[in-house]
PDB file with SEQRES, HELIX, SHEET and CRYST1 records, atoms N, CA, C and O in Angstrom:
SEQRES   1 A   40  UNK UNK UNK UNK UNK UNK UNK UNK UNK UNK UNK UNK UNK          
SEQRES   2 A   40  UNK UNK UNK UNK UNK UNK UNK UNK UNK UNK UNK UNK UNK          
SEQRES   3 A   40  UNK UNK UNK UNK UNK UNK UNK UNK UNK UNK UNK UNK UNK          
SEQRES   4 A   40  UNK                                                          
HELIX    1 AA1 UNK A    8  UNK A   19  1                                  12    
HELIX    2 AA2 UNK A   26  UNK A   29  1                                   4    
HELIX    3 AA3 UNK A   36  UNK A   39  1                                   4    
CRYST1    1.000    1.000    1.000  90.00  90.00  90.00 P 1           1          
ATOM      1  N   UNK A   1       0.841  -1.183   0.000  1.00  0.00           N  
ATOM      2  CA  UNK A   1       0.000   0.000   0.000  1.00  0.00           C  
ATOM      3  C   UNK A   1       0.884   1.244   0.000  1.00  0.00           C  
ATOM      4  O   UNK A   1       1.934   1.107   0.628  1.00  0.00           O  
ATOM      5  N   UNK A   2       0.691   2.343  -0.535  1.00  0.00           N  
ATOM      6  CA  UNK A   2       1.166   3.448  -0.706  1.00  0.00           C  
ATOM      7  C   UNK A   2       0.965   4.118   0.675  1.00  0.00           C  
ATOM      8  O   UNK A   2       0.126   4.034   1.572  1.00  0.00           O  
ATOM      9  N   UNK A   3       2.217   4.894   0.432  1.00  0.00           N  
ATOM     10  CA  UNK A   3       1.931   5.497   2.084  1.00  0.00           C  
ATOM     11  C   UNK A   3       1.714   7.268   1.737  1.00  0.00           C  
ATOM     12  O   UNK A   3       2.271   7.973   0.895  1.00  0.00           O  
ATOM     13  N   UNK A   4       0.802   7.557   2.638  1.00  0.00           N  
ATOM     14  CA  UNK A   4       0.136   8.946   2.299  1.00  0.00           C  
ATOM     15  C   UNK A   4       1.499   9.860   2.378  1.00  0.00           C  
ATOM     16  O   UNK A   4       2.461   9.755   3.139  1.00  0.00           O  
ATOM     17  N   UNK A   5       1.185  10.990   1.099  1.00  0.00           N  
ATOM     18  CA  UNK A   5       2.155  12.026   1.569  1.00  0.00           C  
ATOM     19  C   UNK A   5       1.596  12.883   2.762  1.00  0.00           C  
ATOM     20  O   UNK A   5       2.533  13.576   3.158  1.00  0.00           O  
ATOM     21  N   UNK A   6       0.599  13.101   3.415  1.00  0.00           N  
ATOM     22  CA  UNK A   6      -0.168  13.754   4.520  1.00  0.00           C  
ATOM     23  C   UNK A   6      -0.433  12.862   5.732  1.00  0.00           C  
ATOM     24  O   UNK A   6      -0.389  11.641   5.576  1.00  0.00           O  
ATOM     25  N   UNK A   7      -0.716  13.407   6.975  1.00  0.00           N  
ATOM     26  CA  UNK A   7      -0.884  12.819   7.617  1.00  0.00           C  
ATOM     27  C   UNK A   7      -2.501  13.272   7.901  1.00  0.00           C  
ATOM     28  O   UNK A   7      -3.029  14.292   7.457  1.00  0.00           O  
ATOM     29  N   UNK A   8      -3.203  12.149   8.837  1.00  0.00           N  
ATOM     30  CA  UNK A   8      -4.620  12.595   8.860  1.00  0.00           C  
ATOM     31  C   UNK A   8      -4.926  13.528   9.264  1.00  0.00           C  
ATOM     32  O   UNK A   8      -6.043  13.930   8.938  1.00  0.00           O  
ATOM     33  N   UNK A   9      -4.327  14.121   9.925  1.00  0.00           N  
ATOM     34  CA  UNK A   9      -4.340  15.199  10.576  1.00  0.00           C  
ATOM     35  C   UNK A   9      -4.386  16.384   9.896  1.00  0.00           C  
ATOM     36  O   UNK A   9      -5.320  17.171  10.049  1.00  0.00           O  
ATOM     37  N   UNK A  10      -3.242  16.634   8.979  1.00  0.00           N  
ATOM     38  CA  UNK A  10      -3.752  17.342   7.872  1.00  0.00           C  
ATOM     39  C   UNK A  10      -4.044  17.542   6.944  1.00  0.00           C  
ATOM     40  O   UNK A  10      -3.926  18.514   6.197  1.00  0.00           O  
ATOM     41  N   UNK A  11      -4.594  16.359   6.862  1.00  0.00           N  
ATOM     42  CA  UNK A  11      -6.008  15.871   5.793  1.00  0.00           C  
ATOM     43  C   UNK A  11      -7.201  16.390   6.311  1.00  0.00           C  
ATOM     44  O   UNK A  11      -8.099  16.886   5.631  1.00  0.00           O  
ATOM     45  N   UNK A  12      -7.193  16.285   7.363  1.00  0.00           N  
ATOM     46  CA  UNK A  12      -8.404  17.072   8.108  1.00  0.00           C  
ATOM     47  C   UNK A  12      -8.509  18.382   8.086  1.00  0.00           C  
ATOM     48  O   UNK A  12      -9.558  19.025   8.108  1.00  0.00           O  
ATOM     49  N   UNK A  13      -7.361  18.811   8.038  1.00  0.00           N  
ATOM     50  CA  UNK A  13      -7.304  20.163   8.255  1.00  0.00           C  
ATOM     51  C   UNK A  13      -7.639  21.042   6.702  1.00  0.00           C  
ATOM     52  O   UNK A  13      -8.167  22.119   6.427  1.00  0.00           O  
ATOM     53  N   UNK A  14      -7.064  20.012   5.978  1.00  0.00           N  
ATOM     54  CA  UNK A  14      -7.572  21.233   4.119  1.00  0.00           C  
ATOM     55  C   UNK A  14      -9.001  20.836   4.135  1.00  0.00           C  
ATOM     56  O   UNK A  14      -9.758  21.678   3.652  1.00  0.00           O  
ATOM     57  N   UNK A  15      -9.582  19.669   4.611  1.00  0.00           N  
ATOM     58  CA  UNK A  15     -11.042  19.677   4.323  1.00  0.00           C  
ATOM     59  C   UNK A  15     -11.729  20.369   5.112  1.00  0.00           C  
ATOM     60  O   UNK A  15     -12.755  20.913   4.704  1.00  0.00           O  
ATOM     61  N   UNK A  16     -11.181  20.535   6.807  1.00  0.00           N  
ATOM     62  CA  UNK A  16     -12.041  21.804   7.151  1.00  0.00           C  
ATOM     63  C   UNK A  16     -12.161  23.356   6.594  1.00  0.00           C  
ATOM     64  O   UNK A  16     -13.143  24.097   6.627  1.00  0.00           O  
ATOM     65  N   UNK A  17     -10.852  23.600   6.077  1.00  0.00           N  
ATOM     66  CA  UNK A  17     -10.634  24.897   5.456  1.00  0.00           C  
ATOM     67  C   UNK A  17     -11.512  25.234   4.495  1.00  0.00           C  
ATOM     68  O   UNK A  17     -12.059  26.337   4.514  1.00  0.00           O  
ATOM     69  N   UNK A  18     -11.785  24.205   3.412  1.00  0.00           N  
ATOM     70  CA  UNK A  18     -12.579  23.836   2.366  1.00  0.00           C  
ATOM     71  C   UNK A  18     -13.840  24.312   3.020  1.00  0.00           C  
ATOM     72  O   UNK A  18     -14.435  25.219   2.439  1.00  0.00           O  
ATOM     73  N   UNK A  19     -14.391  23.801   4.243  1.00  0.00           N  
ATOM     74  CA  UNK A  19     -15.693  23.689   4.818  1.00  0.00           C  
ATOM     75  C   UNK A  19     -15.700  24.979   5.075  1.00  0.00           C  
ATOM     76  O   UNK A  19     -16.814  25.336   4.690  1.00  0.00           O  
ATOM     77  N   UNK A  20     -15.065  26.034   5.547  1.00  0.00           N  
ATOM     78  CA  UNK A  20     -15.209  26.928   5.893  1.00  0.00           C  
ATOM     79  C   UNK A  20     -15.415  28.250   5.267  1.00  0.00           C  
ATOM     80  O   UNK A  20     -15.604  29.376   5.728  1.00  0.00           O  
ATOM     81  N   UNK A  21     -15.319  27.754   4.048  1.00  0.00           N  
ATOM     82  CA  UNK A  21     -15.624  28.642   2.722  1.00  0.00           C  
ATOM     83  C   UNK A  21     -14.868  28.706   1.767  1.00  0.00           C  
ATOM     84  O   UNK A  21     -15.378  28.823   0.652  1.00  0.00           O  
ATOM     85  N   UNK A  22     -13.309  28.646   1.908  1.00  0.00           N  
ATOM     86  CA  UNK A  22     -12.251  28.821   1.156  1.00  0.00           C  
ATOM     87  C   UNK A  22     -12.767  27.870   0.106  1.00  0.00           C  
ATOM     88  O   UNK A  22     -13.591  26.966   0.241  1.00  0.00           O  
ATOM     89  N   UNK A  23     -11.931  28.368  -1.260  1.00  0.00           N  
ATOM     90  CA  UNK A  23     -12.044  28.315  -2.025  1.00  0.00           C  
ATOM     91  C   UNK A  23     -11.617  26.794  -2.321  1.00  0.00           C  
ATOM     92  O   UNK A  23     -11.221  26.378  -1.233  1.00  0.00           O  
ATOM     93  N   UNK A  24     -11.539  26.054  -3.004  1.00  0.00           N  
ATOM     94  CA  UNK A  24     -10.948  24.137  -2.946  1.00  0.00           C  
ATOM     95  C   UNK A  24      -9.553  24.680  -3.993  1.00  0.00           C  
ATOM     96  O   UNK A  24      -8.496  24.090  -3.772  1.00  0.00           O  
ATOM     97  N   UNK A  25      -9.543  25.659  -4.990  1.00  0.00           N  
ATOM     98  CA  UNK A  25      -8.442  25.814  -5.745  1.00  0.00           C  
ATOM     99  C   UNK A  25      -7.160  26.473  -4.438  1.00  0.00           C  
ATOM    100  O   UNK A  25      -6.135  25.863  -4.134  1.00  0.00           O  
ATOM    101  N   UNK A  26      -7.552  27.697  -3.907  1.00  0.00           N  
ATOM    102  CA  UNK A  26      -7.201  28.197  -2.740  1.00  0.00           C  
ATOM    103  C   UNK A  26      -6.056  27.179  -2.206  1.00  0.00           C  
ATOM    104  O   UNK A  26      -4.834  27.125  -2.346  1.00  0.00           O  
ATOM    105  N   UNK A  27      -7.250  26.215  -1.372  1.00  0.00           N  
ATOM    106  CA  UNK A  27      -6.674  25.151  -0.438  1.00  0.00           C  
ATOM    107  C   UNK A  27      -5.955  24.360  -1.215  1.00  0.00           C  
ATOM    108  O   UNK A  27      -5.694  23.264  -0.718  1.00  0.00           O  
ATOM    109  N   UNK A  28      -5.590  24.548  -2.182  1.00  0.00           N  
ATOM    110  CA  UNK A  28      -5.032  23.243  -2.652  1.00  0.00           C  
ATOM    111  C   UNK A  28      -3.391  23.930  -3.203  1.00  0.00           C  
ATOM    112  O   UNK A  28      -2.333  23.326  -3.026  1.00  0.00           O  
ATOM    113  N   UNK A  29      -3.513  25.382  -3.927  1.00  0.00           N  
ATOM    114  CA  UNK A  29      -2.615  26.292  -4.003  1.00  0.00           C  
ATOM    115  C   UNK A  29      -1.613  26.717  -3.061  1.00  0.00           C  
ATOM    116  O   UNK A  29      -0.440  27.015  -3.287  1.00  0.00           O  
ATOM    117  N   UNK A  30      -2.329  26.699  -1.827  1.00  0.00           N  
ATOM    118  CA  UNK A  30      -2.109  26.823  -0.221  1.00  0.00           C  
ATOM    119  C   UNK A  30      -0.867  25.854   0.351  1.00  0.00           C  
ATOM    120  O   UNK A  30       0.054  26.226   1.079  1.00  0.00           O  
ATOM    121  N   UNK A  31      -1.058  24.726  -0.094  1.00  0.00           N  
ATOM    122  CA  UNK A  31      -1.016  23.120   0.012  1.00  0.00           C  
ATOM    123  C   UNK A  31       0.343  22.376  -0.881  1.00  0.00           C  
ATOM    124  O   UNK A  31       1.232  21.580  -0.580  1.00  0.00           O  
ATOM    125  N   UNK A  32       0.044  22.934  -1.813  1.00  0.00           N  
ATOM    126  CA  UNK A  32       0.785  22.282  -3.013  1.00  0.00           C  
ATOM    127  C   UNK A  32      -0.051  20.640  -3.364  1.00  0.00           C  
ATOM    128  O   UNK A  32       0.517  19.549  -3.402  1.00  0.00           O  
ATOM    129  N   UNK A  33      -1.359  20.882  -3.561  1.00  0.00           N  
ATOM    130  CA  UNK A  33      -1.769  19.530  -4.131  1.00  0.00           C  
ATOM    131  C   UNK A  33      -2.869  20.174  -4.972  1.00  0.00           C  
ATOM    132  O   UNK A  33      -3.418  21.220  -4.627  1.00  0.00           O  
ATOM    133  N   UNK A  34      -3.188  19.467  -6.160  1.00  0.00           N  
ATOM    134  CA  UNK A  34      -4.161  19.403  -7.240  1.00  0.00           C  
ATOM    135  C   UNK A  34      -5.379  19.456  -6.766  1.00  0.00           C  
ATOM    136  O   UNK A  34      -5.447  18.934  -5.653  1.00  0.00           O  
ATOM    137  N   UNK A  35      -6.752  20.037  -7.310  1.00  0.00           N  
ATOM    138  CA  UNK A  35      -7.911  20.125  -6.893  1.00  0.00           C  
ATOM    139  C   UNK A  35      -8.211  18.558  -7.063  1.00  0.00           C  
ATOM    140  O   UNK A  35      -8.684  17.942  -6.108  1.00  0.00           O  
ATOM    141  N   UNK A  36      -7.907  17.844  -8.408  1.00  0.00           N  
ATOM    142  CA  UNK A  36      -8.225  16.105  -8.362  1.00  0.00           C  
ATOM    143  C   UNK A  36      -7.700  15.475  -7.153  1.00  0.00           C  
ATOM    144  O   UNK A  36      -8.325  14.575  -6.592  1.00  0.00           O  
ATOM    145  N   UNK A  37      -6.136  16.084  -6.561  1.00  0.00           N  
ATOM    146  CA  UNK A  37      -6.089  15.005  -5.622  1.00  0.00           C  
ATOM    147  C   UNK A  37      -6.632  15.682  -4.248  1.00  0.00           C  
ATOM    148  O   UNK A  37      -6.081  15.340  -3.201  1.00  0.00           O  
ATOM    149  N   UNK A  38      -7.630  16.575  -4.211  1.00  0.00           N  
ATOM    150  CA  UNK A  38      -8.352  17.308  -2.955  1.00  0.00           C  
ATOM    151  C   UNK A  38      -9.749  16.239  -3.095  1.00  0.00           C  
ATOM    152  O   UNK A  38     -10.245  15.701  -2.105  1.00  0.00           O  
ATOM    153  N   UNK A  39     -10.177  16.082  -4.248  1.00  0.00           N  
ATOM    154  CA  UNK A  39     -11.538  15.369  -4.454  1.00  0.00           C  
ATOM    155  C   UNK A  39     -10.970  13.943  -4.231  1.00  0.00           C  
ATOM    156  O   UNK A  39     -11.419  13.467  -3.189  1.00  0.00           O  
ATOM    157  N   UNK A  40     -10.238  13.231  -4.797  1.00  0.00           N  
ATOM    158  CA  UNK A  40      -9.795  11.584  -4.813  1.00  0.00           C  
ATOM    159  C   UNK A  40      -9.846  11.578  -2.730  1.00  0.00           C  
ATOM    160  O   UNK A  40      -9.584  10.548  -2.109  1.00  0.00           O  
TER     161      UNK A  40                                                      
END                                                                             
């Protein structure tokens, strides 16, 4: 199995950001990860 580049923790954390209004391109710009790998 592949091992996550994130930990759950802040995996949790771009999807709350997401929840909170920010933008998903934003959070992901923010981040350095792709809007596909924000949705996958």
């Amino acid at each position: 199995m592949k091992r996550s580049r994130f930990t759950e923790e802040q995996i949790i954390g771009l999807l709350r950001e997401q929840e909170a209004g920010e933008k998903t391109a934003e959070v992901g710009r923010k981040h350095g990860i792709s809007t596909a790998t924000f949705y996958a």
